[in-house]
N, C-alpha and C positions, 0 to 999 in steps of 0.2 A: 504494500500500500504506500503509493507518496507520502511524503509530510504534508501537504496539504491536505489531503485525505484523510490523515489520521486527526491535525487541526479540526477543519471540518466537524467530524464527529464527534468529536468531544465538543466543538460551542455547538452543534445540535442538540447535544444531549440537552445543555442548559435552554437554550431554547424554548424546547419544548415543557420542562418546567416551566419557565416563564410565559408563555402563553396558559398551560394551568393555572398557575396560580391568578394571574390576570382575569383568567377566569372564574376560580373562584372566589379572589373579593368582590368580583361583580355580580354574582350569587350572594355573597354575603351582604351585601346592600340591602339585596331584594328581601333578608331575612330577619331584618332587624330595624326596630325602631326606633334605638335611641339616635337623633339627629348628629352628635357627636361620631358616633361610631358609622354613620354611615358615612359621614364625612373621612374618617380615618381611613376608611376598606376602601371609597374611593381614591384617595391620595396612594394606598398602596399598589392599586389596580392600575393607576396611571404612571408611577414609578414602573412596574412590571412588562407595562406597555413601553416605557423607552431602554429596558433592559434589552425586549424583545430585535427593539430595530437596531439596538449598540449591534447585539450579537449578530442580527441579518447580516448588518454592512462587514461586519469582519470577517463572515462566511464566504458572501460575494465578492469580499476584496482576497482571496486564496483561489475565485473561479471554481467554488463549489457552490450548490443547490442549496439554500436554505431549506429545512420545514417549512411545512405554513398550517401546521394545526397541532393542538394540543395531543394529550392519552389517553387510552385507554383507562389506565389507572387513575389520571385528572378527573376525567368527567367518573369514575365512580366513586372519587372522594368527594365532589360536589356535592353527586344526588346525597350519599351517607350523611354530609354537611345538613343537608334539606331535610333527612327524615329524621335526622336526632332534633334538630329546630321545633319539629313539629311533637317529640312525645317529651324534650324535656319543660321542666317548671323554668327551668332561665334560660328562655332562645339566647341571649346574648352571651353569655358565659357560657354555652354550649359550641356556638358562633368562633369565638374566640380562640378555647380551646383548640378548635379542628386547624383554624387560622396559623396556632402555632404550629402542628403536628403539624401541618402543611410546611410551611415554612423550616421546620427541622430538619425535613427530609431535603430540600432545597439546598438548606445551608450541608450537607451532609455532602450533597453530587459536586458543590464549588470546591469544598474542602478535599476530597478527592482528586479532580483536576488538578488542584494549586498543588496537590501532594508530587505529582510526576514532574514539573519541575521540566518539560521540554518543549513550552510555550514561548513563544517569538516575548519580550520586553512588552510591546505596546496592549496584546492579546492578556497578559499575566496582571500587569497594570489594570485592565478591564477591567477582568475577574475579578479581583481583590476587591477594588471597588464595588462590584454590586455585592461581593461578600457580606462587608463591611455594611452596608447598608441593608442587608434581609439579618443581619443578627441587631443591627438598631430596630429592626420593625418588630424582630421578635423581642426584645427588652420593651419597646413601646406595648406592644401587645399583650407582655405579662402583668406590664402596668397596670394595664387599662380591666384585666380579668378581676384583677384586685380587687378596682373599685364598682365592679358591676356583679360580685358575689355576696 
């Protein structure tokens, strides 16, 4: 397999996280009512969304195929997201909770990545970067469980 190739695949992998989760704080909107929080899930949602296009352009800029859709696995941590909403006592803190799992497993695939250490400077820099930033969402999101339990 080329190096670009192998590049490639690995910012797909993230990628398509990032299109999940995108997806699912825009699920999480539609599941909750405190105005706060749905402010938060969209701010995350729209973060995720310029994860999504960093990661495009750096695929397109190696002359490989981005993704252009989420998983399997995505859409059935969504629906799970939707039908725990619907049977617990605190949709939002149920909301939350899933938010972080979501989010761990995220920061799990980056941390990964950064582990192998045979990314181009500009690509590792990326990374790190949205790292850095889905573990402040998950620190904001344990905050925020706190005050909604």
């Amino acid at each position: 397999m080329k190096y670009s190739e192998e590049i490639s695949k690995k910012l797909n992998k993230l990628l398509v996280k990032n299109y999940d989760a995108e997806k699912g704080y825009l699920n999480a909107v539609e599941n909750v009512d405190n105005d706060r929080l749905k402010i938060f899930f969209k701010r995350r949602a729209s973060e995720r969304s310029e994860f999504a296009k960093e990661l495009r352009t750096e695929i397109l800029q190696y002359g490989e195929v981005p993704e252009d859709s989420g998983s399997f696995k995505g859409t059935v941590h969504r629906n799970w997201m939707s039908l725990k909403s619907l049977f617990s006592s605190n949709n939002e803190e149920a909301i939350l909770e899933e938010a972080i799992r979501g989010e761990e497993a995220s920061l799990e695939e980056y941390n990964e990545i950064i582990k192998e250490r045979d990314l181009p400077p500009s690509i590792d820099a990326l990374i790190l970067k949205q790292k850095n930033a889905i573990q402040s969402a998950i620190n904001s999101e344990k905050v925020k469980e706190e005050l909604v339990s």
